[in-house]
Backbone as a printed PyTorch tensor [residue, N CA C, xyz], in Angstrom:
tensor([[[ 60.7700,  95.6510, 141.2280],
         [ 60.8520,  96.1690, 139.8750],
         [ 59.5250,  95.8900, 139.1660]],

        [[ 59.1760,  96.7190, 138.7730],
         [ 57.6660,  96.3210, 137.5660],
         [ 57.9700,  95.7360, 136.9680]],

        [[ 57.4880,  94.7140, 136.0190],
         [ 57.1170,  93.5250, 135.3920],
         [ 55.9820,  94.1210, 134.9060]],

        [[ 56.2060,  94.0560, 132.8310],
         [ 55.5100,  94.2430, 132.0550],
         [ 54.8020,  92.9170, 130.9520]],

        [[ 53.9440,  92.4410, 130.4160],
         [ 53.2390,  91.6400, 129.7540],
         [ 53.5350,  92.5770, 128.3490]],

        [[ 53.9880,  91.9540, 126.8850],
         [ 54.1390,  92.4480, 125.7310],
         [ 53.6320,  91.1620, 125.2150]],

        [[ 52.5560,  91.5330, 124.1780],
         [ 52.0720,  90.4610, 123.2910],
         [ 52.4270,  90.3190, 121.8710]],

        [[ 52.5020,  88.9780, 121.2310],
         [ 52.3040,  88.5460, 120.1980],
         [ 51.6970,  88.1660, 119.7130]],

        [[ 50.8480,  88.3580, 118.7020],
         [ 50.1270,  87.2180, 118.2540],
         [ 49.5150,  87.1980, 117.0010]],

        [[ 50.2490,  86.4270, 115.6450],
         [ 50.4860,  85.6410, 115.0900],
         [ 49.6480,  86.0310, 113.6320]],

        [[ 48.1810,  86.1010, 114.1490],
         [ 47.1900,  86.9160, 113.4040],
         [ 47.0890,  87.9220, 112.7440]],

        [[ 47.9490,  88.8880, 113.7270],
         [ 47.6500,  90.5180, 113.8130],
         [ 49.0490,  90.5750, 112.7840]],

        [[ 50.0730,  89.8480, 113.3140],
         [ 51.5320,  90.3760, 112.5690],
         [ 52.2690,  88.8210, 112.4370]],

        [[ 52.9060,  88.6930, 111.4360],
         [ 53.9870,  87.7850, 111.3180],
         [ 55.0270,  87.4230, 112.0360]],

        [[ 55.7290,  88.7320, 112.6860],
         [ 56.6990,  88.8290, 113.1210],
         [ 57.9140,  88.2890, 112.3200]],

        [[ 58.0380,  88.4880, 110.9460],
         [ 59.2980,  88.1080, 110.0050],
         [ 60.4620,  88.0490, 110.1000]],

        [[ 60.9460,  89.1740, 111.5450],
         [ 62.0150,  89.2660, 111.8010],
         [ 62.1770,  88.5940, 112.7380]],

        [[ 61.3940,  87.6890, 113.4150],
         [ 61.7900,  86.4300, 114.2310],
         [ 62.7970,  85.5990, 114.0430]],

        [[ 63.3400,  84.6870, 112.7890],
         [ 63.5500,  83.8750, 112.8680],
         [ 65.1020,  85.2520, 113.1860]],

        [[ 65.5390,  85.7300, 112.4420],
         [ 66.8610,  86.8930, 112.9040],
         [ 66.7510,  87.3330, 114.0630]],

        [[ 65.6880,  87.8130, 114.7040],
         [ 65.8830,  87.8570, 116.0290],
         [ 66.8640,  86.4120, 116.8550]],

        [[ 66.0750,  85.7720, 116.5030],
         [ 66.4740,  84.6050, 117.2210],
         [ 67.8060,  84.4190, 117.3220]],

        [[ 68.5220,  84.1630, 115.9280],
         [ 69.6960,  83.9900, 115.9620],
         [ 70.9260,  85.0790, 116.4630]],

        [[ 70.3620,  86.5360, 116.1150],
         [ 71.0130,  87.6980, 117.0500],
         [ 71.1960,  87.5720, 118.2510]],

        [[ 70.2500,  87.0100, 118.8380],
         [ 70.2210,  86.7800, 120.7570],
         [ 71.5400,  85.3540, 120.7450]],

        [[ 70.9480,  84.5140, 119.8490],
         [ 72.3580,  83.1210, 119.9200],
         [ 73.0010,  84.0050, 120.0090]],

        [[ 74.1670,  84.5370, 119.0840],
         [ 75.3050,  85.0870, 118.6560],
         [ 75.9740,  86.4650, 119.6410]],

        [[ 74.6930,  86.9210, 119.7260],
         [ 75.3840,  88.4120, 121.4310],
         [ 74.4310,  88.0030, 122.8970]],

        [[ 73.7610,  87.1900, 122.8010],
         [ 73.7320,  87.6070, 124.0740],
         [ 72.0710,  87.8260, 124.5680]],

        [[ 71.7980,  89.1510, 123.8330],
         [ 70.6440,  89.6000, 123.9210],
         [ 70.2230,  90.0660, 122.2320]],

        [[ 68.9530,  90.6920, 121.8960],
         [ 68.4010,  91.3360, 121.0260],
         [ 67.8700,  92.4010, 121.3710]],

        [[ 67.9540,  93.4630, 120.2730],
         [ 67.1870,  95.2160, 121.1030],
         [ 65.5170,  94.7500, 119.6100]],

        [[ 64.4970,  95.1080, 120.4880],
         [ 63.5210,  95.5600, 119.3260],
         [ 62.4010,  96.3310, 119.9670]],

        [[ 62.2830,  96.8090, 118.8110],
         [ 61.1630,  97.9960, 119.1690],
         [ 59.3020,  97.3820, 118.7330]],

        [[ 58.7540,  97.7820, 120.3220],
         [ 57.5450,  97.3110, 120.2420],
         [ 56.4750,  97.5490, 120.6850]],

        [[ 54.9140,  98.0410, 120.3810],
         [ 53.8910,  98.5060, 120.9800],
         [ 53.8240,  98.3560, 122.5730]],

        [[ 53.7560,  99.4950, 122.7780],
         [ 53.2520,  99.2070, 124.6780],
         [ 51.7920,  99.9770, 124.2040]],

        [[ 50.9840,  99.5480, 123.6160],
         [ 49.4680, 100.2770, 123.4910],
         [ 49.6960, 101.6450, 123.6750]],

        [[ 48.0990, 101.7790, 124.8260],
         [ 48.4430, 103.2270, 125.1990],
         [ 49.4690, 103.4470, 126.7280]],

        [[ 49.7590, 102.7870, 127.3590],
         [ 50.6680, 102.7220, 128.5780],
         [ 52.1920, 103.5020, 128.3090]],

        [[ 51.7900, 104.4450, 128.9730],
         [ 53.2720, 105.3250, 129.1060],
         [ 53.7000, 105.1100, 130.2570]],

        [[ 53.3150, 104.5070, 131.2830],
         [ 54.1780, 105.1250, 132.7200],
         [ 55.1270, 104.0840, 132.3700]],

        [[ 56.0200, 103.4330, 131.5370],
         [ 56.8020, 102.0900, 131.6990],
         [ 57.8640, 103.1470, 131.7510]],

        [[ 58.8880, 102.6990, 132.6340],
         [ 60.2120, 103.1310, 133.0970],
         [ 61.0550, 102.2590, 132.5600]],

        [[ 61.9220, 102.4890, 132.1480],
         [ 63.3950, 101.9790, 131.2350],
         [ 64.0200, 101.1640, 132.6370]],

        [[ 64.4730,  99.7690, 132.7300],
         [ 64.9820,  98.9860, 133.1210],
         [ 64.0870,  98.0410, 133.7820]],

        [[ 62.4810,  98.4580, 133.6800],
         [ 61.2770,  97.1960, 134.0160],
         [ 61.5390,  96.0780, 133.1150]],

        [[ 61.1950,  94.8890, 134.0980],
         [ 60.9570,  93.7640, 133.8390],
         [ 60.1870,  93.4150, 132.5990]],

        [[ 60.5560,  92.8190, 130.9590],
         [ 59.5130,  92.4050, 130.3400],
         [ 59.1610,  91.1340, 130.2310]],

        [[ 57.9030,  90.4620, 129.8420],
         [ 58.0570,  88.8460, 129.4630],
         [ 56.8460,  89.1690, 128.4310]],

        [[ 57.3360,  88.3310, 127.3910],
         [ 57.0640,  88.0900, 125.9200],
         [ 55.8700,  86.8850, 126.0850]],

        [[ 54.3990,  86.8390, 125.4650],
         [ 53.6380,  86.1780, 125.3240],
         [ 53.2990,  86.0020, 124.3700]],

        [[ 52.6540,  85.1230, 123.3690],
         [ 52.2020,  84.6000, 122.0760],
         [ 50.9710,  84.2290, 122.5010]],

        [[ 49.9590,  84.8980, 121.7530],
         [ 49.0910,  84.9300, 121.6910],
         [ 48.1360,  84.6420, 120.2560]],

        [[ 46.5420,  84.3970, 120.2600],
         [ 46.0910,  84.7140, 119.0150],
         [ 45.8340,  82.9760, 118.5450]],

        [[ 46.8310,  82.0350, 118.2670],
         [ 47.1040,  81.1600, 117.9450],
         [ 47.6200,  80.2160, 118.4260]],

        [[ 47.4360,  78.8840, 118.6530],
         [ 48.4300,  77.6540, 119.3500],
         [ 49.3640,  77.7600, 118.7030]],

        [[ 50.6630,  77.2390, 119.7780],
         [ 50.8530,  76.9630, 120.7690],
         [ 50.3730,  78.7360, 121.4630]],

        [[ 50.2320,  78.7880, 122.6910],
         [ 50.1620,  79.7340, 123.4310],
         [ 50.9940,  79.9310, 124.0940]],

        [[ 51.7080,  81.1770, 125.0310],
         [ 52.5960,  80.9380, 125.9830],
         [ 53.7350,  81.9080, 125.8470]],

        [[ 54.1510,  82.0440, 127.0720],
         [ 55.6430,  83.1650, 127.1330],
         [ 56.5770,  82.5550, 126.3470]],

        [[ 57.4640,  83.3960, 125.4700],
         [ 58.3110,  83.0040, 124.8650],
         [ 59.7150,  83.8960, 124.5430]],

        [[ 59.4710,  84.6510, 125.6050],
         [ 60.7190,  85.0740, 125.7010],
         [ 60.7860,  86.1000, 127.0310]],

        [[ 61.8820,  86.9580, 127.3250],
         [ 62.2010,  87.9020, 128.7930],
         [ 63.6660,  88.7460, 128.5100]],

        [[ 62.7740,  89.5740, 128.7990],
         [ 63.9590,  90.6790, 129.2580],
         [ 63.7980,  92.0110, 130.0160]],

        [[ 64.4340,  93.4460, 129.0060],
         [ 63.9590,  94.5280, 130.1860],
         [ 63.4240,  95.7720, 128.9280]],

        [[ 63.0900,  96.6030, 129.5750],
         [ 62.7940,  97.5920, 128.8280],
         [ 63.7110,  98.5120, 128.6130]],

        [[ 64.2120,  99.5180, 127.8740],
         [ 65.4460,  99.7640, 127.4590],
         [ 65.1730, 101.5840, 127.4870]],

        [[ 63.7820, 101.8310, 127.2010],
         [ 63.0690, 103.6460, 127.0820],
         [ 61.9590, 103.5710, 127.5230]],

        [[ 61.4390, 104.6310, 127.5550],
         [ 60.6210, 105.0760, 127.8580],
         [ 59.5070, 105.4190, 126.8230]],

        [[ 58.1680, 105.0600, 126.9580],
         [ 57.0050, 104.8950, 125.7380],
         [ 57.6420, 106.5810, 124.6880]],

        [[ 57.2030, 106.2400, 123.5260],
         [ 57.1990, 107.4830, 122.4530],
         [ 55.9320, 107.3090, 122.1250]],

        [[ 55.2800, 107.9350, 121.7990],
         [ 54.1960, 108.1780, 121.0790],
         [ 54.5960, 108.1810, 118.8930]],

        [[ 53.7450, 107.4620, 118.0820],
         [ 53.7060, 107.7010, 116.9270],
         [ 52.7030, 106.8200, 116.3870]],

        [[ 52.5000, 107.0340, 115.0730],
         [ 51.5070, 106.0620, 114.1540],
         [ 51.2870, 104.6290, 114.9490]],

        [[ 49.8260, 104.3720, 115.0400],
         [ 49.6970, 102.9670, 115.1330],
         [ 50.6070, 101.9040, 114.0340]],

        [[ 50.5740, 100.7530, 113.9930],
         [ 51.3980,  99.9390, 113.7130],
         [ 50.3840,  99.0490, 112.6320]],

        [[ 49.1010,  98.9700, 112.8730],
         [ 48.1880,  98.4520, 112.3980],
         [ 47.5260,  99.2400, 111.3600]],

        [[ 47.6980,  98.6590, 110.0950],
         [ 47.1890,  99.5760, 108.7860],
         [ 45.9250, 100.3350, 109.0240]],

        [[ 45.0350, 100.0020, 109.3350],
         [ 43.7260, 100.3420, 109.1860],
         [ 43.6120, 101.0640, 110.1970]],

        [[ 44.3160, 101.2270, 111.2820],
         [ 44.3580, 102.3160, 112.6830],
         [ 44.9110, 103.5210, 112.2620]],

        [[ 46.4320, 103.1590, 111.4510],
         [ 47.1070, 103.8350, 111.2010],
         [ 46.2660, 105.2080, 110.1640]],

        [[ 45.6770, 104.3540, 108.9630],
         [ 44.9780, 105.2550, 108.0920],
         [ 44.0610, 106.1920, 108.6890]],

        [[ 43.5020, 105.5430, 109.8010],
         [ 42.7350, 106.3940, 110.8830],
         [ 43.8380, 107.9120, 111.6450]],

        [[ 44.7220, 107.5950, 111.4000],
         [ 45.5520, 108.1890, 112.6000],
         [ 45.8240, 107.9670, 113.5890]],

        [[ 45.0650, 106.5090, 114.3210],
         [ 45.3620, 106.0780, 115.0880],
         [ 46.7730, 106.0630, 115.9890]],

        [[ 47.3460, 106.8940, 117.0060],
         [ 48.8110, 106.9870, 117.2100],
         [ 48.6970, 105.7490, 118.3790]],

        [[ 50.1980, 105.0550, 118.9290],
         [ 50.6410, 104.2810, 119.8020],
         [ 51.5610, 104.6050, 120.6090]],

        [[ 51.8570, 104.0670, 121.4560],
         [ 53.4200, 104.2510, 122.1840],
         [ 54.0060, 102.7930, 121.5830]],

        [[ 55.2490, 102.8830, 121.5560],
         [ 56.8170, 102.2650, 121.3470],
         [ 57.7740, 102.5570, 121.8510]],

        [[ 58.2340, 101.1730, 122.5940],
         [ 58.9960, 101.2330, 123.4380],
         [ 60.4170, 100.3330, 122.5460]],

        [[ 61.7160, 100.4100, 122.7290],
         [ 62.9680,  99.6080, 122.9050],
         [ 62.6810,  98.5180, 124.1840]],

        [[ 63.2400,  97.2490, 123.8740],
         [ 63.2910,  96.0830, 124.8160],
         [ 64.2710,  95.4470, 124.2200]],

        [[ 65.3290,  95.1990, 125.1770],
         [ 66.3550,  94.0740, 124.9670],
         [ 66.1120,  92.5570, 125.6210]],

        [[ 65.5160,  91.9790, 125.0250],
         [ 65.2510,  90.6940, 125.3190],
         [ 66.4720,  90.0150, 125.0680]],

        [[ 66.5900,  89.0060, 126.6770],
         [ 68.0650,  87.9290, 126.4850],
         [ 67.5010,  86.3690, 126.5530]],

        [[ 65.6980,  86.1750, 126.0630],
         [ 65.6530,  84.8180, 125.9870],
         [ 64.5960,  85.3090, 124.8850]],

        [[ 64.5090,  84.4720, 123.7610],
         [ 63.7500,  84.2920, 122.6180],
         [ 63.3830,  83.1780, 121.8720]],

        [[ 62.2050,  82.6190, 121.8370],
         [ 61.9870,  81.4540, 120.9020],
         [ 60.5520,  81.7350, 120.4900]],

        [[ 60.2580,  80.7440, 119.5460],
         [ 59.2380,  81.0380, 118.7640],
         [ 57.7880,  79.7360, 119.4260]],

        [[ 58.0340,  78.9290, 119.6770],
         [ 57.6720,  78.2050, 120.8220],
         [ 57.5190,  78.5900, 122.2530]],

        [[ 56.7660,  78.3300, 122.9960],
         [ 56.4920,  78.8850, 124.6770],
         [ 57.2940,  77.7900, 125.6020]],

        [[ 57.3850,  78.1560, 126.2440],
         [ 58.6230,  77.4790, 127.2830],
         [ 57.5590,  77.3920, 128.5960]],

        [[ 57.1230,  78.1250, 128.8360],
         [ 55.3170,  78.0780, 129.5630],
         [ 54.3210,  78.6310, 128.8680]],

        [[ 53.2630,  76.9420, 128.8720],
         [ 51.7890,  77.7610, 127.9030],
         [ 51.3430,  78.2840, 128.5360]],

        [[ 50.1300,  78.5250, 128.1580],
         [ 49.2100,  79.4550, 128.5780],
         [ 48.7890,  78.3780, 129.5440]],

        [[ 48.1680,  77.0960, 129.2430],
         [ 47.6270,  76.3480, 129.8950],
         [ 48.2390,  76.1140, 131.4400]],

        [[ 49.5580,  75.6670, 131.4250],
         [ 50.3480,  76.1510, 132.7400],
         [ 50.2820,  77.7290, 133.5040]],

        [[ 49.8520,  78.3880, 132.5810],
         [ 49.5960,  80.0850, 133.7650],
         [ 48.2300,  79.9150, 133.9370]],

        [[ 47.1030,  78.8200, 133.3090],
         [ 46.1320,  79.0750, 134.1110],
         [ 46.0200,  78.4050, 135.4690]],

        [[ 46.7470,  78.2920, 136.2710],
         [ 46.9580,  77.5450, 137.4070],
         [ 47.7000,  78.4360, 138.7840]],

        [[ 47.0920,  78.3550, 139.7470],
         [ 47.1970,  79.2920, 140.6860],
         [ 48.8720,  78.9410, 140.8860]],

        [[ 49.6630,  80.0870, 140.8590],
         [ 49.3620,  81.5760, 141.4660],
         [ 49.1390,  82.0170, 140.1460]],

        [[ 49.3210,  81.9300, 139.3380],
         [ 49.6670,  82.5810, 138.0610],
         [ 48.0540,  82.9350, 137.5950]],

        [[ 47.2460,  82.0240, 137.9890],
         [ 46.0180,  82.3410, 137.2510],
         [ 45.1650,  83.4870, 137.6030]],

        [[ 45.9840,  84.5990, 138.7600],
         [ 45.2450,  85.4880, 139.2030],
         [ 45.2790,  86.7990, 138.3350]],

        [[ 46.1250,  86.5740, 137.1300],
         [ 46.5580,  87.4440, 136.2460],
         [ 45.8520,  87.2440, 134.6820]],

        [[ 45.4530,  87.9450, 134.2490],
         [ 44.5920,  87.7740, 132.7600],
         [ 45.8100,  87.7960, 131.4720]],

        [[ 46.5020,  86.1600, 131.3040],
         [ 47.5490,  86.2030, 130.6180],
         [ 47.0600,  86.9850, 129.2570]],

        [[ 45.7600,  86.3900, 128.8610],
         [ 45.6160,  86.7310, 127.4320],
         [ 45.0210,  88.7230, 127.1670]],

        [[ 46.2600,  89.4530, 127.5890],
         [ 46.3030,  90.7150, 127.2720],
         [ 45.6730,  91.6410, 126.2040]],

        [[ 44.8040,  92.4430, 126.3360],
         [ 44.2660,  93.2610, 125.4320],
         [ 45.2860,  94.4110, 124.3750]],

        [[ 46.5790,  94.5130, 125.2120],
         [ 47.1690,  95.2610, 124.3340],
         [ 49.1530,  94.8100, 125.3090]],

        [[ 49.9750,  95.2590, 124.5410],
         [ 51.0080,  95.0250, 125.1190],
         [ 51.5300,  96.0430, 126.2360]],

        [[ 51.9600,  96.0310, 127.2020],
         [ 52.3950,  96.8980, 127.8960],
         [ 51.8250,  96.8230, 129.5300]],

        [[ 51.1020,  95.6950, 129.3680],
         [ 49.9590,  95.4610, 130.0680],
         [ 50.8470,  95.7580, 132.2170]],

        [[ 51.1370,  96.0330, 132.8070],
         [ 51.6410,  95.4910, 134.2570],
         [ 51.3010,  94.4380, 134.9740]],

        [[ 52.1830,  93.2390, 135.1340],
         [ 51.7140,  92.3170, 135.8700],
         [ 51.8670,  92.2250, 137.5240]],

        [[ 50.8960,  92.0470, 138.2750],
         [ 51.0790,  91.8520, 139.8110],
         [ 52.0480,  91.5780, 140.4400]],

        [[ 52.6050,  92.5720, 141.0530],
         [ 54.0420,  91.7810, 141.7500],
         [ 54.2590,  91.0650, 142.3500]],

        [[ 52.7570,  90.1360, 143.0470],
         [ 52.9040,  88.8760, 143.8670],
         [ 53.5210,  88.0920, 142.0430]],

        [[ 52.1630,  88.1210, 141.3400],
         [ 52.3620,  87.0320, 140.4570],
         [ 53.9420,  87.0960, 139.6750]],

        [[ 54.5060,  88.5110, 139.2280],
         [ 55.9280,  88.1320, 138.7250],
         [ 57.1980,  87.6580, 139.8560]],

        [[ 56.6760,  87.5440, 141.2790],
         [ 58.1300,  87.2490, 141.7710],
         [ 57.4870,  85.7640, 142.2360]],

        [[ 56.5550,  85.3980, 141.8200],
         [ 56.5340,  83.4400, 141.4150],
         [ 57.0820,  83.3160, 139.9330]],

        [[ 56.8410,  84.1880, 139.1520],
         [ 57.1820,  83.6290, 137.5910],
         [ 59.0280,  83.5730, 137.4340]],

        [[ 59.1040,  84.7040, 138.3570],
         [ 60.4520,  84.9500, 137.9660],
         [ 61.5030,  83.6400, 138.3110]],

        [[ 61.5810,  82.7520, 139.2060],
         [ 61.9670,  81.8570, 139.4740],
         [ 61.1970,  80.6490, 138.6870]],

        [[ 60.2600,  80.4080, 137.8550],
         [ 60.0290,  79.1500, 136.8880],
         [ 60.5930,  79.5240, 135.8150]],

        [[ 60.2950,  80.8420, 135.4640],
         [ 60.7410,  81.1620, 134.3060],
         [ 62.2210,  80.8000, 134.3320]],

        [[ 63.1940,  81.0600, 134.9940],
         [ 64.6710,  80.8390, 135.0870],
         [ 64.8590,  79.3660, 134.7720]],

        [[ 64.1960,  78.4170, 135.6560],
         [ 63.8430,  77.1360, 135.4910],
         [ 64.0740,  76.1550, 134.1540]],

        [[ 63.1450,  76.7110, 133.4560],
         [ 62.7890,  76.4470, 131.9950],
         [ 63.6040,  76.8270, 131.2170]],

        [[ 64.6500,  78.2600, 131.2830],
         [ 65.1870,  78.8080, 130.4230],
         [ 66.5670,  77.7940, 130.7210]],

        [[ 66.6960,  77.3670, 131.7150],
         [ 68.1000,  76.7220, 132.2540],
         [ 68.0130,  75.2490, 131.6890]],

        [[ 66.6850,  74.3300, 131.8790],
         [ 66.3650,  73.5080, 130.8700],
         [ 66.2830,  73.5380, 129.6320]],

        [[ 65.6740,  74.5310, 129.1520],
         [ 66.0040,  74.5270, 127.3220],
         [ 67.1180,  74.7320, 127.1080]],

        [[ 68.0610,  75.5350, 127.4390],
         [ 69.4100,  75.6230, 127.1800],
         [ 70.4530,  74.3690, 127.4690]],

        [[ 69.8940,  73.7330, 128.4010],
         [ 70.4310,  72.0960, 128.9500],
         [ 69.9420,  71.5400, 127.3510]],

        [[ 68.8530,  71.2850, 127.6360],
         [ 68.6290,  70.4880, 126.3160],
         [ 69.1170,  70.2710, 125.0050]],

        [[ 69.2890,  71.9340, 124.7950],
         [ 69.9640,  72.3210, 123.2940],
         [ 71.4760,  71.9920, 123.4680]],

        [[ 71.5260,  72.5340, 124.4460],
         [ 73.8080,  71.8320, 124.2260],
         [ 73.3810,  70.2430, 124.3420]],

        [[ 72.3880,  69.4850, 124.6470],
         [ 72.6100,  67.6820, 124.5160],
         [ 72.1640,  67.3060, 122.8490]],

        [[ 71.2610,  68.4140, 122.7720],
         [ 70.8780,  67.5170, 121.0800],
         [ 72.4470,  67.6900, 120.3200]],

        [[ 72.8170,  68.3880, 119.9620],
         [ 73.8400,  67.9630, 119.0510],
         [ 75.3900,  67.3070, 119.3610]],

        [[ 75.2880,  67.0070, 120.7190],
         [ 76.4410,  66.1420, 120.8020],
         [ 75.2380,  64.6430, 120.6850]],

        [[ 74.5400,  64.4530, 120.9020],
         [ 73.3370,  63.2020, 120.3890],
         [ 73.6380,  63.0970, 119.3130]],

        [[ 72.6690,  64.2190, 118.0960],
         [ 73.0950,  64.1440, 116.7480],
         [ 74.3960,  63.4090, 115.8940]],

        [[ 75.4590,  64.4420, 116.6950],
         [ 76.9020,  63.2570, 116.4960],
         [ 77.2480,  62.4820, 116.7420]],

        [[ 76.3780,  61.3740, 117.9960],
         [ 76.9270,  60.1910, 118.5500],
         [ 75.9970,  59.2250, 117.7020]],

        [[ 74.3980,  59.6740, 116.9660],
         [ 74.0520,  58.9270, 116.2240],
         [ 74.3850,  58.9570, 114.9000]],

        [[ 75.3610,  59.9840, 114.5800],
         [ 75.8420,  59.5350, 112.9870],
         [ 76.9950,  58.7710, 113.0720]],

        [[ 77.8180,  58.2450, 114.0700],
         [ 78.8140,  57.9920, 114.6570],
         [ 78.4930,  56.0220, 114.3700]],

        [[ 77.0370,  55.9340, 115.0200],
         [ 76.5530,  55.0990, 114.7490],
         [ 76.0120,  54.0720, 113.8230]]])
């Protein structure tokens, strides 16, 4: 399956609807949002995505899922492109892991195998090597199975230290 690179970063956009994203994915499951694939149209609806943060520390993937359509073409997203006329593709992605924090930095993908891939992406939509996503795909699971470990222990903690 292709495996796509979609960036964030921090500078360029806020991303405001993060912190609601976030909690939408708690509550169902997954989240649908719509998001620049640059100029890259060949993305096929059910490819692999993984979410990177970029621009700003922390660095690092911070979320995964799939692609949901196929690129559209319309207005850039970026004011000053846009006023240009600048047009983009936008794609739908249902992402089923999301945080605002990286779960792997950047600093960990610069390390072989991973480092054969140019994490820090020029535009979103980018295709990553299929050697390098079928190593990611198994850490990535890794991490997501640990943070989720983690989060069901903090608040039975929380309650055993007010208990206290």
């Amino acid at each position: 399956m292709p495996t796509y690179v979609f960036a964030w970063n921090p500078k360029l956009w806020g991303w405001p609807e993060l912190p609601d994203d976030i909690r939408k994915l708690k509550r169902r499951g997954h989240v649908d949002v719509e998001w620049s694939s640059g100029r890259t149209r060949a993305l096929e609806p059910g490819s692999r995505a993984f979410f990177i943060r970029l621009g700003v520390p922390p660095k690092g993937l911070i979320g995964a899922g799939y692609t949901l359509t196929a690129p559209e073409s319309r207005i850039h997203w970026r004011p000053e492109k846009a006023a240009r006329g600048t047009p983009t593709n936008y794609i739908q992605l249902r992402l089923e892991f999301l945080t605002d924090l990286p779960l792997i930095t950047f600093e960990e993908l610069a390390r072989p195998p991973f480092s054969r891939f140019r994490w820090g992406v020029r535009q979103s939509g980018t295709r990553m090597p299929s050697s390098v996503a079928d190593a990611l795909e198994p850490w990535w699971e890794e991490r997501v199975a640990a943070w989720q470990e983690a989060r069901a222990k903090a608040p039975a903690a929380r309650r055993q230290r007010r208990r206290s």
